[in-house]
C-alpha positions in Angstrom: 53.2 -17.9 -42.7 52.3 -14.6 -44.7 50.3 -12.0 -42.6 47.3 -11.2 -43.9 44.0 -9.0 -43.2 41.0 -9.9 -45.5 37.8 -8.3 -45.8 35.0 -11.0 -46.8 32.2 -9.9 -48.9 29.2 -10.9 -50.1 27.5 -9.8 -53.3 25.4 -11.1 -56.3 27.0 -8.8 -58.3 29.9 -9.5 -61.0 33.4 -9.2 -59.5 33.4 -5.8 -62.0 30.7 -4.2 -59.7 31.6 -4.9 -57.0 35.1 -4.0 -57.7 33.8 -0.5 -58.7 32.0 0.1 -55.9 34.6 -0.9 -53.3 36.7 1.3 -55.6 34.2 4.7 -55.2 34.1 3.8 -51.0 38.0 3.7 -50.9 38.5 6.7 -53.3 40.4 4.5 -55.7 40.7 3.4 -59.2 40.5 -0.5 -59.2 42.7 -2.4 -61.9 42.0 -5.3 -63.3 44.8 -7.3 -62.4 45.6 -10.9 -65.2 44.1 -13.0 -65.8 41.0 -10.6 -65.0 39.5 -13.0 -62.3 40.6 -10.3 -59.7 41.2 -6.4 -58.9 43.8 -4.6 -57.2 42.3 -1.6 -55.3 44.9 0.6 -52.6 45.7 3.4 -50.8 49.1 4.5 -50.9 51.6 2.4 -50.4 48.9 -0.4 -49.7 47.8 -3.2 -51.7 44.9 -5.0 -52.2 43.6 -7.6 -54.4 39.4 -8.2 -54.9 39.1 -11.9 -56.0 36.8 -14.4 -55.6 37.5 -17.2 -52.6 37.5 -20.8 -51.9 38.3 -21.2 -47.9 35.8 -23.1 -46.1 34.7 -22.2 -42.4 37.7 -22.3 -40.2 37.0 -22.3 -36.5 33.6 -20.7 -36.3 34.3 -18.3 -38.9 31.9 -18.6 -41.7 33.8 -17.5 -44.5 31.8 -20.3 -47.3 29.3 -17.3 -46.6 31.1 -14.7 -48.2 31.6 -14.8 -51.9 34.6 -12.0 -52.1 37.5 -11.3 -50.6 40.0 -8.1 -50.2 43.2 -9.6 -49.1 46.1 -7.3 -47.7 49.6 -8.8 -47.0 50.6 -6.5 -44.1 54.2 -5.4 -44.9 56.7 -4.1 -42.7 58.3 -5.6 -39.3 55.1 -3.6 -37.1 52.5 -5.3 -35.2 49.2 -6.2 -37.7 46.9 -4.8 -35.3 49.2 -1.5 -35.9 49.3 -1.9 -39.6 48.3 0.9 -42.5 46.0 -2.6 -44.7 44.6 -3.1 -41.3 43.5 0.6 -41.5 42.8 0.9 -44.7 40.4 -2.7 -44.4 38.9 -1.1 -41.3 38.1 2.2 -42.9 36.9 0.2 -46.3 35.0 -2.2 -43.9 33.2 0.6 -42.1 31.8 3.0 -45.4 31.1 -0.4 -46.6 28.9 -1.3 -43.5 27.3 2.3 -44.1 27.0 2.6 -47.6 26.5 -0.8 -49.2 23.9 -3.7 -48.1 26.6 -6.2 -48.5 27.2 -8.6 -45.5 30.9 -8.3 -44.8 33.2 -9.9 -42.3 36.7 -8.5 -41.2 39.7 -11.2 -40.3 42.9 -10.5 -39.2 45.5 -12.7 -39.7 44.2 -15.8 -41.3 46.4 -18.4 -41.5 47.9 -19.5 -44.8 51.2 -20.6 -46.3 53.4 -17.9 -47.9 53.3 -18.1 -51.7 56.8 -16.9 -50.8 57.8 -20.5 -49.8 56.1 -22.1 -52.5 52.5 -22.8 -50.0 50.0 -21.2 -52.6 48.2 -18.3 -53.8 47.5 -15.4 -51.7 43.7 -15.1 -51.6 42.6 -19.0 -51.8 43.7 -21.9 -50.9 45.8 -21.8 -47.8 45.3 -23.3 -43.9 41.7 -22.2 -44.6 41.0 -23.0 -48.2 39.9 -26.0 -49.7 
């Protein structure tokens, strides 16, 4: 399984607006990443990608709620909870919380196949998608 932190969002707005926004709250550029459906947004030597979701509530968590999500695959052989996405979600989480009147709703380490062994799309699908 791939390790993961996601910040869920939900928004109205265009993907492209909320993209910028979370892109002026995290001090970065976001880039439209192909086929234009999503946006990478990152700090450093972490990546993010803004895209639209399709998991369903998993275990109490009500992520049909959120229309967004910023996914992070946590890299490196370090503990998730110790993790720079984990920090840089947090911190993106938090000026979002202050700054924005979207709902949002932080998960760490949802469970999904690894695209890596051919289980899907990082983002959708997954244990939790439908």
């Amino acid at each position: 399984m791939a390790r993961t932190v996601d910040l869920f969002i939900d928004s109205d707005q265009p993907i492209e607006q909320v993209a910028y926004r979370l892109g002026e709250l995290a001090g970065r550029v976001p880039r439209p990443a192909p086929p234009g459906t999503a946006y990478l947004l990152g700090d450093g030597e972490v990546a993010a990608r803004l895209a639209e979701h399709d998991f369903v509530d998993d275990e109490g968590l009500p992520l049909s709620e959120f229309r967004y999500v910023v996914s992070c695959a946590v890299r490196g052989p370090g503990e998730v909870d110790e993790s720079a996405e984990l920090a840089f979600l947090r911190a993106l989480n938090r000026r979002l919380r202050r700054e924005s009147p979207w709902p949002s709703l932080l998960v760490v380490d949802l469970e999904r196949p690894d695209p890596a062994d051919g289980g899907g799309e990082p983002g959708g699908g997954g244990a939790g998608g439908r």
